[in-house]
Structure formats: structure tokens, C-alpha cells
PyMOL Python script that loads the backbone (N, CA, C, O; Angstrom):
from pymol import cmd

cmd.read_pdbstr("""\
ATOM      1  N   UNK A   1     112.810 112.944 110.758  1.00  0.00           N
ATOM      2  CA  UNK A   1     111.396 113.244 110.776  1.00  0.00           C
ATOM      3  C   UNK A   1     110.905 113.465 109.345  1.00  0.00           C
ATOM      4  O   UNK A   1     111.703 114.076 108.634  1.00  0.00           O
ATOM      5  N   UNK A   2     110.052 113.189 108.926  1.00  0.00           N
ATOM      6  CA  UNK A   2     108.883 113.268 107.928  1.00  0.00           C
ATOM      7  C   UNK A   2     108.416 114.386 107.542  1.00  0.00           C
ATOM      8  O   UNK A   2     107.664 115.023 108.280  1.00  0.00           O
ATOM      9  N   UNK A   3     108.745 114.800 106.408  1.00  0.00           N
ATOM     10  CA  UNK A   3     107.534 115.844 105.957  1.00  0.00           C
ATOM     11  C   UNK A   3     106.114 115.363 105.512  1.00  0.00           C
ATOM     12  O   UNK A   3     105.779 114.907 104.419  1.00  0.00           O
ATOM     13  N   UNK A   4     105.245 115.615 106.813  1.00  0.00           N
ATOM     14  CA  UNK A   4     103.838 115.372 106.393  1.00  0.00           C
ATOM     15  C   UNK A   4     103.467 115.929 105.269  1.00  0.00           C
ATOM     16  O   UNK A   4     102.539 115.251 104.827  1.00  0.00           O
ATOM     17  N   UNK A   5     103.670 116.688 104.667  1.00  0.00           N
ATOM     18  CA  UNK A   5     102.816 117.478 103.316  1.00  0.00           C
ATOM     19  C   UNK A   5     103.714 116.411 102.140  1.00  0.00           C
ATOM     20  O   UNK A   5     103.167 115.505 101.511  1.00  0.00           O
ATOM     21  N   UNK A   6     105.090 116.751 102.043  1.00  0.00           N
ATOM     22  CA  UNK A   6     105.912 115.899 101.239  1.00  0.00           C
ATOM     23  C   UNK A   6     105.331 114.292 100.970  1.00  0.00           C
ATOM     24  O   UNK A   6     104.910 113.741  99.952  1.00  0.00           O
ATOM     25  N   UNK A   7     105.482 113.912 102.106  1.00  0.00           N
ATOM     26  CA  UNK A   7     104.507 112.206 101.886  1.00  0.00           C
ATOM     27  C   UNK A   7     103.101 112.468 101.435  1.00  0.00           C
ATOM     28  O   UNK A   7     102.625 111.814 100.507  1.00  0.00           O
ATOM     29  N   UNK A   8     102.473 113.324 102.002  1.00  0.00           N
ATOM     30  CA  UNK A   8     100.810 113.322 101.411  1.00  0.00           C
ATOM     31  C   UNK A   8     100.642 113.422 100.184  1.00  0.00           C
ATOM     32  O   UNK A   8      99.871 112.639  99.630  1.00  0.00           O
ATOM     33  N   UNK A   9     101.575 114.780  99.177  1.00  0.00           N
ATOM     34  CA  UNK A   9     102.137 114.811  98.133  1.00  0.00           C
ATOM     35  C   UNK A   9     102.061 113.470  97.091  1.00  0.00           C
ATOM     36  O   UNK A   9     101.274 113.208  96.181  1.00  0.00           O
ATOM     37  N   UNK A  10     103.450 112.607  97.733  1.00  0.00           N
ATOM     38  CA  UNK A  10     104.220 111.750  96.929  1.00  0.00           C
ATOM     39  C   UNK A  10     103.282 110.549  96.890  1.00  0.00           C
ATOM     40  O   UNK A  10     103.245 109.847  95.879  1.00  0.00           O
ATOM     41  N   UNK A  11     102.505 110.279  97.978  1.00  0.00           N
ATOM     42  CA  UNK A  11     101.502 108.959  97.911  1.00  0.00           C
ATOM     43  C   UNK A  11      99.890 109.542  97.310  1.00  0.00           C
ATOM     44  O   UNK A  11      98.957 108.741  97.240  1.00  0.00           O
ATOM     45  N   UNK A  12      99.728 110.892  96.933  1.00  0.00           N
ATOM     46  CA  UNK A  12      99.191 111.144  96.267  1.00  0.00           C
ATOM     47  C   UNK A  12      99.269 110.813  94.732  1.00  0.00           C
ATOM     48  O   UNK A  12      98.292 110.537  94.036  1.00  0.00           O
ATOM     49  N   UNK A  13     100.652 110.886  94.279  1.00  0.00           N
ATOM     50  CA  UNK A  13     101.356 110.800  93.040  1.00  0.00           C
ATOM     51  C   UNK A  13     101.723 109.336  92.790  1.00  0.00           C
ATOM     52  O   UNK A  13     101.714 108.812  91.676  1.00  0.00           O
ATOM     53  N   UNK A  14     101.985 108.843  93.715  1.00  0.00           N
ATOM     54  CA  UNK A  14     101.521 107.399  93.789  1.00  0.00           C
ATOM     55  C   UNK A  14     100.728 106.482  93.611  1.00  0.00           C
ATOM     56  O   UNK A  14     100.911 105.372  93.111  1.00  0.00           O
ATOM     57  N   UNK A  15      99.458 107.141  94.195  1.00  0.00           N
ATOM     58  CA  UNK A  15      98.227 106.450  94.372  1.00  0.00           C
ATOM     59  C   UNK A  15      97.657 106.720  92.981  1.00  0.00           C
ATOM     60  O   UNK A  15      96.863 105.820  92.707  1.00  0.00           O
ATOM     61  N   UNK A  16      97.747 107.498  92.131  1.00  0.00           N
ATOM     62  CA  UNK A  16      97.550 108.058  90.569  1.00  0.00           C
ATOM     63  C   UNK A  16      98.283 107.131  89.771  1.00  0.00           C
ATOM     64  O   UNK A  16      97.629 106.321  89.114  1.00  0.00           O
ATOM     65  N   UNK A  17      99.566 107.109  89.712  1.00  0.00           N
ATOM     66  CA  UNK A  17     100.611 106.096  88.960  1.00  0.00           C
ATOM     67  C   UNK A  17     100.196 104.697  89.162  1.00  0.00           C
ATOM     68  O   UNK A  17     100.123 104.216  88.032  1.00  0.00           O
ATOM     69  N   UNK A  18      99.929 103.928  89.917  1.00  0.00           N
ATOM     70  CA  UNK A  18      99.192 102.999  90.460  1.00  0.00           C
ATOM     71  C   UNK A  18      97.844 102.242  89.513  1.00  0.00           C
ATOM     72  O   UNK A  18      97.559 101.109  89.126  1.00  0.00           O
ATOM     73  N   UNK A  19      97.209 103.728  89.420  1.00  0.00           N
ATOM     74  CA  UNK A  19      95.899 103.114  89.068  1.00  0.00           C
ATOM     75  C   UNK A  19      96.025 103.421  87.526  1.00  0.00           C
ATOM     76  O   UNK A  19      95.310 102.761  86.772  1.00  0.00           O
ATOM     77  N   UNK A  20      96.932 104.432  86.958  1.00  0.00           N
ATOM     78  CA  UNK A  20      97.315 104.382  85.731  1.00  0.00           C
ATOM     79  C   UNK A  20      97.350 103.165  85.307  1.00  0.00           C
ATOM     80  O   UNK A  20      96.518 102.609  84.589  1.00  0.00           O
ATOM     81  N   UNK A  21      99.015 102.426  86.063  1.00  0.00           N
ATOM     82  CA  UNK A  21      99.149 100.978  85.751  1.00  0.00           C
ATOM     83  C   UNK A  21      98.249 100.030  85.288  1.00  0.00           C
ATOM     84  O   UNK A  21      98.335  99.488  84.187  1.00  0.00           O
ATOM     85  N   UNK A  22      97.292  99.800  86.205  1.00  0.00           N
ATOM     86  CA  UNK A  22      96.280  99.029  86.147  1.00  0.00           C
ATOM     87  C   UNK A  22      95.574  99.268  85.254  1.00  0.00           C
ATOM     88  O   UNK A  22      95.128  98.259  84.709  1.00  0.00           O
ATOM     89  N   UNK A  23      95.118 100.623  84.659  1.00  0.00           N
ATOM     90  CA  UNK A  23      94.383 100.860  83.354  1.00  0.00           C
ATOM     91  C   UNK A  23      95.226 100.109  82.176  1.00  0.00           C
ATOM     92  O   UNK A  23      94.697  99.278  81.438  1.00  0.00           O
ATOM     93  N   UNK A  24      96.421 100.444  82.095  1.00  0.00           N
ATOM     94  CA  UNK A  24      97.708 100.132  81.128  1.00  0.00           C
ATOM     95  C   UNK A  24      97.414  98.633  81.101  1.00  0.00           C
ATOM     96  O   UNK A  24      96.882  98.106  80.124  1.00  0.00           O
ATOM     97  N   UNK A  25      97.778  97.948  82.216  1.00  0.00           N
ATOM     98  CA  UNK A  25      97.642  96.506  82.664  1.00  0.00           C
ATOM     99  C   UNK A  25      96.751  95.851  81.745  1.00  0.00           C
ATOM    100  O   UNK A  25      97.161  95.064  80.893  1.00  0.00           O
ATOM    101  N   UNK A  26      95.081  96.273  81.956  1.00  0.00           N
ATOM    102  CA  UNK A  26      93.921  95.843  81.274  1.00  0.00           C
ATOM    103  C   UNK A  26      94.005  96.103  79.850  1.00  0.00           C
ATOM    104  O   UNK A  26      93.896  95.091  79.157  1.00  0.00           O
ATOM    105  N   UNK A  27      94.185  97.299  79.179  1.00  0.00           N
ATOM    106  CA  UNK A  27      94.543  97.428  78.239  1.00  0.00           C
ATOM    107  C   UNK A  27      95.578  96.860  77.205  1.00  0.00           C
ATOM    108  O   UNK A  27      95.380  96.886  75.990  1.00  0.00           O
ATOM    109  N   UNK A  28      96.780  96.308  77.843  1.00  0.00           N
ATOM    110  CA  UNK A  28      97.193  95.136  77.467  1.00  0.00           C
ATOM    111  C   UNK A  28      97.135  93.885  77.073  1.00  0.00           C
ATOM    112  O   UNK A  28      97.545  93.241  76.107  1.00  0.00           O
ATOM    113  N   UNK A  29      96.308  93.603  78.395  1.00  0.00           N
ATOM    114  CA  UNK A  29      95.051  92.447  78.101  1.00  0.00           C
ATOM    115  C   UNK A  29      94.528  92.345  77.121  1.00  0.00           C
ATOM    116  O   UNK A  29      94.894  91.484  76.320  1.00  0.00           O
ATOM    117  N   UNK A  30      93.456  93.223  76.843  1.00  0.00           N
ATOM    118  CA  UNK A  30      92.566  93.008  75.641  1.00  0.00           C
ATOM    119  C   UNK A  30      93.445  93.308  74.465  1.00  0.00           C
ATOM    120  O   UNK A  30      92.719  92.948  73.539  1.00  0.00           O
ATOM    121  N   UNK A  31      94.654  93.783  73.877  1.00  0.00           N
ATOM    122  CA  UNK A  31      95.485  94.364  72.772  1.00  0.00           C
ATOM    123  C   UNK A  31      95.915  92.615  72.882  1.00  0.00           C
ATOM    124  O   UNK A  31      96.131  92.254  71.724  1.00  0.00           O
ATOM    125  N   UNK A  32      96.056  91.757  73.582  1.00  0.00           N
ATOM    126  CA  UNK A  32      96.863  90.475  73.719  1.00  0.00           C
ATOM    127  C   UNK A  32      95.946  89.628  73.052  1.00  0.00           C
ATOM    128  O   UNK A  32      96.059  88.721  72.227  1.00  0.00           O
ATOM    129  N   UNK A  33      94.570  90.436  73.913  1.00  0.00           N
ATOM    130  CA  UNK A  33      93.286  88.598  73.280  1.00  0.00           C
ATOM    131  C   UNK A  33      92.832  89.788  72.176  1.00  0.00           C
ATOM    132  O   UNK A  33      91.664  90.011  72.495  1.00  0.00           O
ATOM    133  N   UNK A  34      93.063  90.400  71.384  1.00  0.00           N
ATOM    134  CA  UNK A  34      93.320  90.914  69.946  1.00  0.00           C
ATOM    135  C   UNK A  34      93.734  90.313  69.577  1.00  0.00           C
ATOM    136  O   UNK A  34      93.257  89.232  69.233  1.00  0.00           O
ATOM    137  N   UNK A  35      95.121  90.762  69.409  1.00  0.00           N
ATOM    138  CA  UNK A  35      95.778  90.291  68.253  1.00  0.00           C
ATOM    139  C   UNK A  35      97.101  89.356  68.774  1.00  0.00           C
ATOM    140  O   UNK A  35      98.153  89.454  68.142  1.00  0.00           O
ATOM    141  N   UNK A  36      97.026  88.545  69.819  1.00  0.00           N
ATOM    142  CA  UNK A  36      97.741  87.643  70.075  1.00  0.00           C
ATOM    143  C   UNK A  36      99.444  88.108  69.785  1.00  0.00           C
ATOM    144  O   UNK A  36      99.988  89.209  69.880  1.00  0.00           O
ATOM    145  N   UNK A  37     100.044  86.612  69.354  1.00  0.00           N
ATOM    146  CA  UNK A  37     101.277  86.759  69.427  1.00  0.00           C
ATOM    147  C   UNK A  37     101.958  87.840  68.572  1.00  0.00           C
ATOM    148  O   UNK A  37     103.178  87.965  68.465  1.00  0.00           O
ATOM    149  N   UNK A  38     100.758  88.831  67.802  1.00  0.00           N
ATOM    150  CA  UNK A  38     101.456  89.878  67.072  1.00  0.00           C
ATOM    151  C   UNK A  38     101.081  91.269  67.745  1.00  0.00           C
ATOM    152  O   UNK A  38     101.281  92.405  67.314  1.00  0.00           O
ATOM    153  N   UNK A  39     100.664  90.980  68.564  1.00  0.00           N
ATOM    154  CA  UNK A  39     100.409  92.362  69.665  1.00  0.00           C
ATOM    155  C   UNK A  39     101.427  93.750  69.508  1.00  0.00           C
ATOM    156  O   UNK A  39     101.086  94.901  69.234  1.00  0.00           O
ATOM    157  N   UNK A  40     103.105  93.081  69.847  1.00  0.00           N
ATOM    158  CA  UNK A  40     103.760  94.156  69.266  1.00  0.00           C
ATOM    159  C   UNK A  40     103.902  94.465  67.980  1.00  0.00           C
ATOM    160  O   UNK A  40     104.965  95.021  67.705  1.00  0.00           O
ATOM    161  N   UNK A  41     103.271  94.304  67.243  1.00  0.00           N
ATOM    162  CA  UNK A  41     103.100  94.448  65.346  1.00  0.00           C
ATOM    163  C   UNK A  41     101.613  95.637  65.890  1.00  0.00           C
ATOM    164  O   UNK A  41     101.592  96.866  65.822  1.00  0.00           O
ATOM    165  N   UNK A  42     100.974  95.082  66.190  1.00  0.00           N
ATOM    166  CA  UNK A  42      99.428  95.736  66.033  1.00  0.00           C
ATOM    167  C   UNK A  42      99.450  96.764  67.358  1.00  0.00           C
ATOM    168  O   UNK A  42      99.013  97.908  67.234  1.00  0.00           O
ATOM    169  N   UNK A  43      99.861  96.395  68.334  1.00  0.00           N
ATOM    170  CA  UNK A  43      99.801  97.631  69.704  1.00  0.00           C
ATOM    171  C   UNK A  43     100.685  98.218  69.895  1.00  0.00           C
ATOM    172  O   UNK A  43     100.437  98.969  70.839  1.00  0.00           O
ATOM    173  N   UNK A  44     102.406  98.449  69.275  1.00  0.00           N
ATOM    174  CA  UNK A  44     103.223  99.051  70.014  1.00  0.00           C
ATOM    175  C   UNK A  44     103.301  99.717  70.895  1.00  0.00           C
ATOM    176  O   UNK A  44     104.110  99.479  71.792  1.00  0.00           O
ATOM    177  N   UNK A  45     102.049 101.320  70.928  1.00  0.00           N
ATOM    178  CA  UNK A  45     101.640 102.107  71.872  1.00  0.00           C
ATOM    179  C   UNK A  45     101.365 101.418  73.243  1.00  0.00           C
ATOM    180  O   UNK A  45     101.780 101.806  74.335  1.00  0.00           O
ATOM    181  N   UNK A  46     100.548 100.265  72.977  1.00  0.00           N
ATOM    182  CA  UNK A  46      99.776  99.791  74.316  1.00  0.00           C
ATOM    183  C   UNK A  46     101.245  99.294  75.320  1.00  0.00           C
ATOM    184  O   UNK A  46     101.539  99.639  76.465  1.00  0.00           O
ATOM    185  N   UNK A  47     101.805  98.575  74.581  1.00  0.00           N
ATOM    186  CA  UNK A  47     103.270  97.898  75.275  1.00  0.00           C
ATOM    187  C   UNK A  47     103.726  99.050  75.705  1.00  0.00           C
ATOM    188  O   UNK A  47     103.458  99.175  76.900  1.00  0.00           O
ATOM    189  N   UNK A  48     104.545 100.349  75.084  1.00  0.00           N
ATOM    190  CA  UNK A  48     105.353 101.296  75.443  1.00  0.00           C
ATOM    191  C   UNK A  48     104.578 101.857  77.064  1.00  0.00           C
ATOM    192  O   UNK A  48     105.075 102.437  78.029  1.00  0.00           O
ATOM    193  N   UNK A  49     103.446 101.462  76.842  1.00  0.00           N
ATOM    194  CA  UNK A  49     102.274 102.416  77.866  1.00  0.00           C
ATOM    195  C   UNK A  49     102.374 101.506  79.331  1.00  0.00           C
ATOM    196  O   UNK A  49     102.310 102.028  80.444  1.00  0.00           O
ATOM    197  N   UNK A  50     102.526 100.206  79.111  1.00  0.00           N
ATOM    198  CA  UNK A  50     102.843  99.244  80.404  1.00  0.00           C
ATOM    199  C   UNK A  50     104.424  99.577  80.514  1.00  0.00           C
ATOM    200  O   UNK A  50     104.795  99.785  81.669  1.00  0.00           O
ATOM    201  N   UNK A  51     105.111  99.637  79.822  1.00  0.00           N
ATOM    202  CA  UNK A  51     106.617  99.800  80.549  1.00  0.00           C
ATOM    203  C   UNK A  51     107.290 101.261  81.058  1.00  0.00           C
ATOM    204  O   UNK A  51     108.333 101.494  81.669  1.00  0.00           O
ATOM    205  N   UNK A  52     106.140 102.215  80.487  1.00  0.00           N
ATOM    206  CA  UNK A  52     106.202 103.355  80.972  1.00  0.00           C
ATOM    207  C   UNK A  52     105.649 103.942  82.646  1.00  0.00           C
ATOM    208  O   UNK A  52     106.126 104.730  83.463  1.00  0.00           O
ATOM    209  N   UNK A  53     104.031 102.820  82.586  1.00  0.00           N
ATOM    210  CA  UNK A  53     103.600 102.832  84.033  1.00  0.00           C
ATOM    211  C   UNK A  53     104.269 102.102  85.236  1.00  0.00           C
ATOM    212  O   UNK A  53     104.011 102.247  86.431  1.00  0.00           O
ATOM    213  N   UNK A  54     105.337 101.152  84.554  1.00  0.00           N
ATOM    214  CA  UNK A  54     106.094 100.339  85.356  1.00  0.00           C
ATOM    215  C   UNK A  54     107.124 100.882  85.793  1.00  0.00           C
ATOM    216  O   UNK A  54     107.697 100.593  86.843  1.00  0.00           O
ATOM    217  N   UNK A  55     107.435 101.725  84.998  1.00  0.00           N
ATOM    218  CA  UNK A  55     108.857 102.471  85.203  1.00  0.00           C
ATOM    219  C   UNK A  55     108.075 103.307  86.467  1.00  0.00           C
ATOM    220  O   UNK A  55     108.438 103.083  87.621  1.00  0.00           O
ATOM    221  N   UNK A  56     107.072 104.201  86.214  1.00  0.00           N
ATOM    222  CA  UNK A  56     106.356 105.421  87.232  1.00  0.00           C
ATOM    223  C   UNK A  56     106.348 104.481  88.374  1.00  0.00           C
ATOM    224  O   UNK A  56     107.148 104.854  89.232  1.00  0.00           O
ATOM    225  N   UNK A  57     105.735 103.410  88.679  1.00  0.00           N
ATOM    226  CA  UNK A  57     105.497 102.853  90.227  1.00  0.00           C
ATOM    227  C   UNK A  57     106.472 101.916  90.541  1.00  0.00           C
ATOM    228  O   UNK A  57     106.223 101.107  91.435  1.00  0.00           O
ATOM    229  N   UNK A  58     107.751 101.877  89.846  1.00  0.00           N
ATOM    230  CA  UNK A  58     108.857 101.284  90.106  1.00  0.00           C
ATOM    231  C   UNK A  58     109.777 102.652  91.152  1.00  0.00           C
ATOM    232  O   UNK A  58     110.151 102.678  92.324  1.00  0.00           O
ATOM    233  N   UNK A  59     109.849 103.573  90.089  1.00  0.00           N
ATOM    234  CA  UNK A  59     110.168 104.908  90.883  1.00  0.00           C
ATOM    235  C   UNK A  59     109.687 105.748  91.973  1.00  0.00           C
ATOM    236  O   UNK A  59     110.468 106.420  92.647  1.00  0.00           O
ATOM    237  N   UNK A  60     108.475 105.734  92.161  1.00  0.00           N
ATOM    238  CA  UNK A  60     107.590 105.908  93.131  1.00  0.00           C
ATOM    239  C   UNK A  60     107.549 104.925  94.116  1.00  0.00           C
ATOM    240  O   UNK A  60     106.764 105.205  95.022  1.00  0.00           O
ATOM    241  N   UNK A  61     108.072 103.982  94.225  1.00  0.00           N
ATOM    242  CA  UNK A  61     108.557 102.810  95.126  1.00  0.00           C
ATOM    243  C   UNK A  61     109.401 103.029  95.793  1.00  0.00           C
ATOM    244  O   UNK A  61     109.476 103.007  97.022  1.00  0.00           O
ATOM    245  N   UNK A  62     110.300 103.323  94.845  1.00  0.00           N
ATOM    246  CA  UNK A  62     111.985 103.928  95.090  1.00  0.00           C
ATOM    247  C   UNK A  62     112.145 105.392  95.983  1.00  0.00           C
ATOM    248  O   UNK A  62     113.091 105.814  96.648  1.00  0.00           O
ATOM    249  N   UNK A  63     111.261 105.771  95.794  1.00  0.00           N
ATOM    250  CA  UNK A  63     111.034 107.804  96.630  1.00  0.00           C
ATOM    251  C   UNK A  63     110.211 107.580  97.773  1.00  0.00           C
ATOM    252  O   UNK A  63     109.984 108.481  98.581  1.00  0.00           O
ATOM    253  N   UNK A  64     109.651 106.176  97.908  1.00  0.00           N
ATOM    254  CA  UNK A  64     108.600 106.300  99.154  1.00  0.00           C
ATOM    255  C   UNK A  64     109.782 105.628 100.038  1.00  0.00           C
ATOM    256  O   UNK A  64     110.221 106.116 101.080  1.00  0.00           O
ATOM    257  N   UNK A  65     110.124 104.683  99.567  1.00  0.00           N
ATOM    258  CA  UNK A  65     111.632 103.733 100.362  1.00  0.00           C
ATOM    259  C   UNK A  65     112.471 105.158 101.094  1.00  0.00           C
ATOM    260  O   UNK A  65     112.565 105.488 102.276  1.00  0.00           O
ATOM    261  N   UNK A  66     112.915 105.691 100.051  1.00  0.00           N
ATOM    262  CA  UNK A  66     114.074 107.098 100.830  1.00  0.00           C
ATOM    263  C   UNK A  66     113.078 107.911 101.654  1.00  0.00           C
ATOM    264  O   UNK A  66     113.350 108.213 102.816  1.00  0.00           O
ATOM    265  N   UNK A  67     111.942 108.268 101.084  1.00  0.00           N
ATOM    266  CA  UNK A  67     111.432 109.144 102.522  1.00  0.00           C
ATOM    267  C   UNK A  67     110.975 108.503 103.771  1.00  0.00           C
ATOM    268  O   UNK A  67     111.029 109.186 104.794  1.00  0.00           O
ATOM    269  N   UNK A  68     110.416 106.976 103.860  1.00  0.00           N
ATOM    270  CA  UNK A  68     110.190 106.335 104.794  1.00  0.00           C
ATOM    271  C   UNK A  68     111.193 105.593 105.674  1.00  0.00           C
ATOM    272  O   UNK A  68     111.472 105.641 106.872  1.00  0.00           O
ATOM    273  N   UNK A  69     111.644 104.867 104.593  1.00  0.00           N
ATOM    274  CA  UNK A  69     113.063 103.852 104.893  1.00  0.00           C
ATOM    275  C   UNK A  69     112.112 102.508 104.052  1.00  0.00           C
ATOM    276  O   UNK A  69     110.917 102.216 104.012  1.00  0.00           O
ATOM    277  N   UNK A  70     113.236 101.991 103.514  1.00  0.00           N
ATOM    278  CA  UNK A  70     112.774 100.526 102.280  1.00  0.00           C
ATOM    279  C   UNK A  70     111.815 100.062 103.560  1.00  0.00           C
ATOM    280  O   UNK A  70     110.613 100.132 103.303  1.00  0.00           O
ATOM    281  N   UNK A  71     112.105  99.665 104.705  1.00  0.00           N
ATOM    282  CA  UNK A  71     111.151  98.629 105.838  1.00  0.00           C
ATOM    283  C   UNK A  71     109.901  99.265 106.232  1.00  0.00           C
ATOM    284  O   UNK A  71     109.126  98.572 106.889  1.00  0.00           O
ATOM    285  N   UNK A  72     109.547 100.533 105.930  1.00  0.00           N
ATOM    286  CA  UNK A  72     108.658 101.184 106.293  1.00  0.00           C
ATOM    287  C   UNK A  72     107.584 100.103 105.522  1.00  0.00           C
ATOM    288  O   UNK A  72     107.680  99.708 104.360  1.00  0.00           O
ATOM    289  N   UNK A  73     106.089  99.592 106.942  1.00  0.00           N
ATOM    290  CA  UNK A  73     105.032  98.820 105.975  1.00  0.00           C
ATOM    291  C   UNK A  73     104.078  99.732 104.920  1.00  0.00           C
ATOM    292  O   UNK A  73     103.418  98.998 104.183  1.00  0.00           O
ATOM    293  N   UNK A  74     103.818 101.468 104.641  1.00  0.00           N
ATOM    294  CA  UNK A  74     103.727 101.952 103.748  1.00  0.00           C
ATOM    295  C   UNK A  74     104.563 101.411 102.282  1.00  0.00           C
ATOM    296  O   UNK A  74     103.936 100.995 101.308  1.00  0.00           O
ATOM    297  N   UNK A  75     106.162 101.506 102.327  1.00  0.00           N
ATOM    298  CA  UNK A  75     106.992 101.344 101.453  1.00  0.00           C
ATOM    299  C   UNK A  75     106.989  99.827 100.827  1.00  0.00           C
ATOM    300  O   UNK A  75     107.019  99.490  99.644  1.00  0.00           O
ATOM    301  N   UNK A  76     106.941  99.002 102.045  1.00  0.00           N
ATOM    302  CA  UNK A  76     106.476  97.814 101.561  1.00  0.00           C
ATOM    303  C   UNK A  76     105.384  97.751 100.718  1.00  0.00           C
ATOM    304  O   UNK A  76     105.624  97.250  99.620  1.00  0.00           O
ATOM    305  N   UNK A  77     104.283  98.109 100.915  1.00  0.00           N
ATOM    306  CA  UNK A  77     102.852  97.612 100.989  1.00  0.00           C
ATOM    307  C   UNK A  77     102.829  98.211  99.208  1.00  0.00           C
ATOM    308  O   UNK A  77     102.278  97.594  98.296  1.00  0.00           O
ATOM    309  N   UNK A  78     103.551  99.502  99.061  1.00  0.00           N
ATOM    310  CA  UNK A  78     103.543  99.546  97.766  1.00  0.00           C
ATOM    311  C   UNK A  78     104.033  99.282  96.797  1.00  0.00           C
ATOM    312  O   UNK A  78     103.565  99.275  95.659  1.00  0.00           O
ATOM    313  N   UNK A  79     105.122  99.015  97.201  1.00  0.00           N
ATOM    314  CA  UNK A  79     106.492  97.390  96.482  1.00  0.00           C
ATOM    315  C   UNK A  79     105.248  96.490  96.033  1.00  0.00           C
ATOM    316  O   UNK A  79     104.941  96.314  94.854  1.00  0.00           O
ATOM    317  N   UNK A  80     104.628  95.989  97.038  1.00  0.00           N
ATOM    318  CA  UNK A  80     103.850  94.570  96.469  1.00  0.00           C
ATOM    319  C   UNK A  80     102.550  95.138  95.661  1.00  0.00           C
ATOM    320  O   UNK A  80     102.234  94.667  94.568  1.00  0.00           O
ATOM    321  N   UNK A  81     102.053  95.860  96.094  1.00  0.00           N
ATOM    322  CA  UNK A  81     100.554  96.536  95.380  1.00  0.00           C
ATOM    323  C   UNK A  81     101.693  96.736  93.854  1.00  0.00           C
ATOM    324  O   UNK A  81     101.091  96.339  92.856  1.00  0.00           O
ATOM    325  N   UNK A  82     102.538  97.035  93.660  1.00  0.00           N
ATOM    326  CA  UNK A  82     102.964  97.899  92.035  1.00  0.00           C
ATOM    327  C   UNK A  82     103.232  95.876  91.993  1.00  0.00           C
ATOM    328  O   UNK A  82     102.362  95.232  91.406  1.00  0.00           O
ATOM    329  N   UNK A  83     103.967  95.403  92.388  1.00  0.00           N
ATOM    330  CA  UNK A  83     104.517  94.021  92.043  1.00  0.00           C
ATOM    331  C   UNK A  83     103.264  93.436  91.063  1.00  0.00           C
ATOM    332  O   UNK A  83     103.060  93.368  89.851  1.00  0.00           O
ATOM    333  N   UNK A  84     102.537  93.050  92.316  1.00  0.00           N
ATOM    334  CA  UNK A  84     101.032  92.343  91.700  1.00  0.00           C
ATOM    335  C   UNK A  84     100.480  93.495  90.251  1.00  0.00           C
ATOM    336  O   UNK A  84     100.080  92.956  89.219  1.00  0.00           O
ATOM    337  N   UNK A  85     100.504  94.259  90.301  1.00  0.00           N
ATOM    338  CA  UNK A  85     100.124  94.867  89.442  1.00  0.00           C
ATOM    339  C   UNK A  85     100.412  94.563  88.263  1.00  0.00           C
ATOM    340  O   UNK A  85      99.689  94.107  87.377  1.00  0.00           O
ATOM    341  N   UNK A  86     102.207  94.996  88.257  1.00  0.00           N
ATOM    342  CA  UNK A  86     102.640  94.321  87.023  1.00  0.00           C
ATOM    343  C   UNK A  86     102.545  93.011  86.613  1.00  0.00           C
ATOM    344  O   UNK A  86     102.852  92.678  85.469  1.00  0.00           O
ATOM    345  N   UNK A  87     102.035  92.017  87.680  1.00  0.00           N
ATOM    346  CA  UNK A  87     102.188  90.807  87.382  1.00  0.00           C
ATOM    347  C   UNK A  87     100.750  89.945  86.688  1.00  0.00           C
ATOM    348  O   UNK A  87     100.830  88.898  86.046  1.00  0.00           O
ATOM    349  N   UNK A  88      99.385  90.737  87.031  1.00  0.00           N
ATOM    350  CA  UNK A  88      98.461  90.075  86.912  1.00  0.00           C
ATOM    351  C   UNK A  88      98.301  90.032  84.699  1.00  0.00           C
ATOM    352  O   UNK A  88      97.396  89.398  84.157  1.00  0.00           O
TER     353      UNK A  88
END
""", "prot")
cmd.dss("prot")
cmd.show_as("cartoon", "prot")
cmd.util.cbc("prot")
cmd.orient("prot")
């Protein structure tokens, strides 16, 4: 059985890490159509800041899987929401 407060919690902390990403994500973006192929010369911060939010909703993936079970369509649904994320 589930701790309702525990999940409300963790997909709270989730749903935050998430949209971090996506700030990180965009911000990348524009540090890229900056300064192009020297991005890591001119942004280091911005890069460290996407592999840091990737790491958070990679792990937060990983804690929703053990409290749900990996097949849970919550656990799924946020596998692919962080996937696409990192990917756009």
C-alpha cells in the first residue's frame, strides 16, 4: 500500500524538478543560438544547469518507479514527460 502523503510529497517534488528542467532546457537554447559551437567556452553554468536538472528528474523517475512499481502509468508517464524534456 501507498503512502498517500509520501506520493503527494514526491510528485510534488517532481512536478517542480520537471519544470526546472524545462527552464534549464530553454535556457540552453538561447546560450546555443548565442554563442554556437562555443557555448561550453561562453555558458559553462548553463550546461552544468541541464545536467544537473537531468540528473533531478532522472532520480525522481527512479523514486516514483520504487514507490509505485516501474509499470505504474504515473511512473511511466513521467519517464516520458522528463525523456521529451531532455530531448526537445
Amino acid at each position: 500500500m501507498v503512502d498517500v502523503a509520501e506520493l503527494r510529497s514526491l510528485l510534488s517534488e517532481a512536478s517542480a524538478d520537471l519544470r526546472e528542467a524545462e527552464g534549464a532546457r530553454a535556457a540552453a537554447g538561447s546560450a546555443l543560438l548565442t554563442y554556437g559551437a562555443s557555448v561550453r567556452e561562453h555558458a559553462p553554468d548553463v550546461l552544468q544547469l541541464v545536467q544537473e536538472s537531468g540528473r533531478k528528474v532522472t532520480l525522481q523517475s527512479e523514486r516514483i518507479g520504487l514507490l509505485l512499481t516501474y509499470d505504474h502509468p504515473v511512473a511511466a508517464t513521467h519517464r516520458e514527460v522528463g525523456s521529451s524534456s531532455r530531448a526537445r
